[in-house]
C-alpha positions in Angstrom: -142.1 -26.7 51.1 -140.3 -23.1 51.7 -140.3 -20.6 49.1 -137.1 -19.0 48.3 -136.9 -16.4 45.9 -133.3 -15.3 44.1 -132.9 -11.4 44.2 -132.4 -11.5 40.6 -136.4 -12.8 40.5 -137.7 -10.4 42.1 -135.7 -7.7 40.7 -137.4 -8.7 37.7 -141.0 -8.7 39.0 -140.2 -5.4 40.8 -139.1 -4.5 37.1 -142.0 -5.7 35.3 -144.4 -4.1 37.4 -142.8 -0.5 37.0 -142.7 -0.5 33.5 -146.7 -2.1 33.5 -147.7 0.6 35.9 -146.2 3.3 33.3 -148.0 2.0 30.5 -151.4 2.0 32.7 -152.2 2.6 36.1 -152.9 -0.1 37.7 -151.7 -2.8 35.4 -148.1 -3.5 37.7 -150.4 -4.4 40.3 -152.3 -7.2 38.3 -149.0 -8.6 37.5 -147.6 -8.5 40.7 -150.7 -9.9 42.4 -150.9 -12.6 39.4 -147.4 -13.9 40.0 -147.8 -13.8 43.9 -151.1 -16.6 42.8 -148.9 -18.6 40.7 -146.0 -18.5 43.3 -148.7 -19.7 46.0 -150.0 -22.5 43.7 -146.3 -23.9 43.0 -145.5 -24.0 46.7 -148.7 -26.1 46.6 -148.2 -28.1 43.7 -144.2 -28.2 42.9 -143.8 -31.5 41.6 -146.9 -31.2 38.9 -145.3 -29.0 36.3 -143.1 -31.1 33.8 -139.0 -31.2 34.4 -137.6 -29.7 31.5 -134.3 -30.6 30.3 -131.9 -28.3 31.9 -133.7 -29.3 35.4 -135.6 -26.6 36.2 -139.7 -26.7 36.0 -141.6 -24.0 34.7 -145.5 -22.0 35.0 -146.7 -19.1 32.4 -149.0 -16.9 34.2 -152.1 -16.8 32.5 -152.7 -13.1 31.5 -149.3 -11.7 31.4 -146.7 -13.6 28.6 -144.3 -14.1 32.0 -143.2 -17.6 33.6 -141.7 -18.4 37.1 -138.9 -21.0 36.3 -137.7 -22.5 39.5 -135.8 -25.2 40.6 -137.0 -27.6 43.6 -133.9 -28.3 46.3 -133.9 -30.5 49.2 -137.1 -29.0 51.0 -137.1 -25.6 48.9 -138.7 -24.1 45.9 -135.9 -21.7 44.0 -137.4 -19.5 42.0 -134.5 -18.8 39.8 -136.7 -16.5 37.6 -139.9 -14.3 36.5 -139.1 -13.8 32.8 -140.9 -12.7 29.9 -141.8 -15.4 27.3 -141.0 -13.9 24.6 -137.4 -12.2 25.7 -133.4 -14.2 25.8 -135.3 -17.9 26.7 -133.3 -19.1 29.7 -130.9 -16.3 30.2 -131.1 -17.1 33.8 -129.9 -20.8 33.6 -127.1 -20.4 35.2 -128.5 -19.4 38.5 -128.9 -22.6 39.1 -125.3 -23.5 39.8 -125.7 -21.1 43.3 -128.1 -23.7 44.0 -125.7 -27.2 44.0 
């Protein structure tokens, strides 16, 4: 399946990292290169992660309190966002309505 990430998503990675890499050195980059793992792992397993109710499925990355929420369409994985956990839960829902 194709990978297709919103520009809001990665705005937020892009985001994340910056303010990481002013806390520490070094630290944006662990993020970035953790979500670029869990992005590869979804493309290869899309269909594992549970559907929630509003449609969408979601992975936490496993050091960083961030999940990639996407959305699989036709013979493409959305990802519709990489949000904190613990920040406005599903803020981003209605990104999905670009998608129908």
């Amino acid at each position: 399946m194709k990978l297709e990430i919103l520009q809001e998503a990665e705005a937020e990675l892009k985001e994340a990292v910056e303010r990481y890499e002013e806390i520490e050195p070094g630290l944006g980059l662990r993020l970035k290169e953790e979500a670029r793992e869990t992005l590869l792992w979804i493309q290869g397993h899309p269909e594992l992660p549970r559907l929630r109710a509003r449609g969408y499925r979601r992975v936490n990355l496993k050091v960083f309190r961030y999940y990639i929420a996407y959305h699989i369409w036709a013979d493409s994985i959305w990802v519709l966002a990489i949000a904190h956990g613990h920040r406005r839960p599903e803020y981003w829902v209605t990104r999905t309505r670009r998608l129908l």
